[in-house]
N, C-alpha and C positions, 0 to 999 in steps of 0.2 A: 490449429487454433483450439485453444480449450474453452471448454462449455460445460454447464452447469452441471453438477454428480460424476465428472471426470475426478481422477486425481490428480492434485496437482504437479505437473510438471517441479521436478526435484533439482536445485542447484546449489552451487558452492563457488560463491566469487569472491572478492575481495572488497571490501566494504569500508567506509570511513564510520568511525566509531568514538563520537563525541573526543575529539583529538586523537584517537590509535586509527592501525589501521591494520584490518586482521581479516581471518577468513570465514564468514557466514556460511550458513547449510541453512536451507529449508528444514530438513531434518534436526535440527538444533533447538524447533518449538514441537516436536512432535507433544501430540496432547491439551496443543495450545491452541485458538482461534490467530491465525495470521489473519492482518490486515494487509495484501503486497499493494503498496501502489507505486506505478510508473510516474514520470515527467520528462518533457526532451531535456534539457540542457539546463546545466549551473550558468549561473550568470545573464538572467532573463529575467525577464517581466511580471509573470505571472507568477511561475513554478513557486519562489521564495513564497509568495503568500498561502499556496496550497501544504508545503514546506509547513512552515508557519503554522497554520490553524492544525496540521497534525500532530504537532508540536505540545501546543497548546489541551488538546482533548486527551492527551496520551494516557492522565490521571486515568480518565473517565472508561478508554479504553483497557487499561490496566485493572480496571474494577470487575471489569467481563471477562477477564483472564485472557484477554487477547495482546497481543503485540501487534506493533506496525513495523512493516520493513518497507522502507523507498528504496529504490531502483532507475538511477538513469541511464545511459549509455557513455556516461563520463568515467574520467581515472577517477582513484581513490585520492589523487594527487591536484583535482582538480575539485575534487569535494572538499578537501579541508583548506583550499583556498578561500574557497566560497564562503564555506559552516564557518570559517574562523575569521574572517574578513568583513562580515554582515551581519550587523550588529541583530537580526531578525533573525537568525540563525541561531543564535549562540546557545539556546536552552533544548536544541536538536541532540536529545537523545538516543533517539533509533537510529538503530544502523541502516545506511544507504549504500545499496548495491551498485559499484564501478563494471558495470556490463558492458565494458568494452570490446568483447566479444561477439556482444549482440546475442546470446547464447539464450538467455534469459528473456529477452525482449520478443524475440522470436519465438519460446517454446510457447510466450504465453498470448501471440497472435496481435501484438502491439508495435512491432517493428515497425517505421515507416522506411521501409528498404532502400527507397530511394535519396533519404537523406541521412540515413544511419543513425536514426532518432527514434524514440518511442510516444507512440501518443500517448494520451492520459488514460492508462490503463487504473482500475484498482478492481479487486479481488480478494475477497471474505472464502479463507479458507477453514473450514474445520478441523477442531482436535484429530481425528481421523486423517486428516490430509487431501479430502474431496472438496473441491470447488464448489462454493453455493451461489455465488454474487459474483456477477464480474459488469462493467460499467466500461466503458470506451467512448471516448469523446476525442475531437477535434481539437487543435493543435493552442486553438485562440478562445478555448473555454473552459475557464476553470469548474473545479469540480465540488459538490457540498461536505467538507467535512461532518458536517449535522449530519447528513441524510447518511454516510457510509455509517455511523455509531447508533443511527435510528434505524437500520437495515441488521446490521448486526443484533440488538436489540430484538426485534422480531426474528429474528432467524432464532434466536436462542432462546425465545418464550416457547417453543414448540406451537404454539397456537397460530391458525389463520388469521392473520392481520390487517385489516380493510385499508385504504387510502389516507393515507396521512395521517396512521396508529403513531400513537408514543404510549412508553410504559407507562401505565397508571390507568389507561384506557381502555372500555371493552374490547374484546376479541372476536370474532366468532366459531368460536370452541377449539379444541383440539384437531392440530393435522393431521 
């Protein structure tokens, strides 16, 4: 399981990519902030809306020089069933990770082994490639898009950031 100031766990799967379908690296954003976030399965309940509002912020996160990469434990072939099928999908431009392998799921301690699923991992990676953020939740709770962009945000101000900082707000001082 990786943990905060680790680096992260390095991969290269196959990915569905707003209609293509090609091979992603971690290493492809080096210098970049990744967003990775997990979900179990295409074709459920909640995922499409977590889906969805990352969809949605991607501008916001593109302004922080960050990308987002999804990951679930699905084919690449069962993502662009999904992405191309559901009209809540359609403006999913990030590439999502077919960890069919479990490879991925696994290096980043989100496996749930016993159904070959991943919980709702996500993980704020830095330009460097070390882990600063990672978030794990349960299978039946979605997760805040606001809060991973409001996390990011302080991460990247350099400054100590009290309970429920947003930019524009005092700090208290330098970390």
């Amino acid at each position: 399981m990786v943990k905060i100031g680790d680096k992260a766990p390095q991969f290269e799967e196959m990915a569905y990519v707003k209609g293509a379908m090609k091979k992603v690296k971690l290493a492809d954003y080096n210098g970049k902030w990744v967003v990775l976030f997990f979900y179990p399965l295409d074709f459920t309940f909640i995922c499409p809306t977590e889906i969805e509002g990352f969809a949605k912020f991607s501008k916001e996160f593109g302004k922080l020089g960050a990308v987002v990469v999804g990951a679930s434990t699905d084919s690449e072939y069962s993502h662009k069933a999904w992405f191309e099928g559901d009209s809540r999908l359609k403006e999913v431009a990030y590439p999502v990770l077919a960890d069919t392998a479990h490879r991925v799921s696994r290096a980043y301690g989100v496996l749930k082994e016993d159904k070959g699923i991943a919980y709702r991992g996500t993980f704020i990676i830095d330009p460097e490639g070390v882990i600063r953020y990672t978030l794990i939740s349960d299978l039946s709770a979605g997760r805040s898009v606001k809060e991973t962009l409001r996390v990011l945000q302080a991460l990247q101000s350099g400054e100590l950031c009290p309970v429920e900082w947003t930019p524009g707000q005092k700090t208290l001082g330098k970390a």
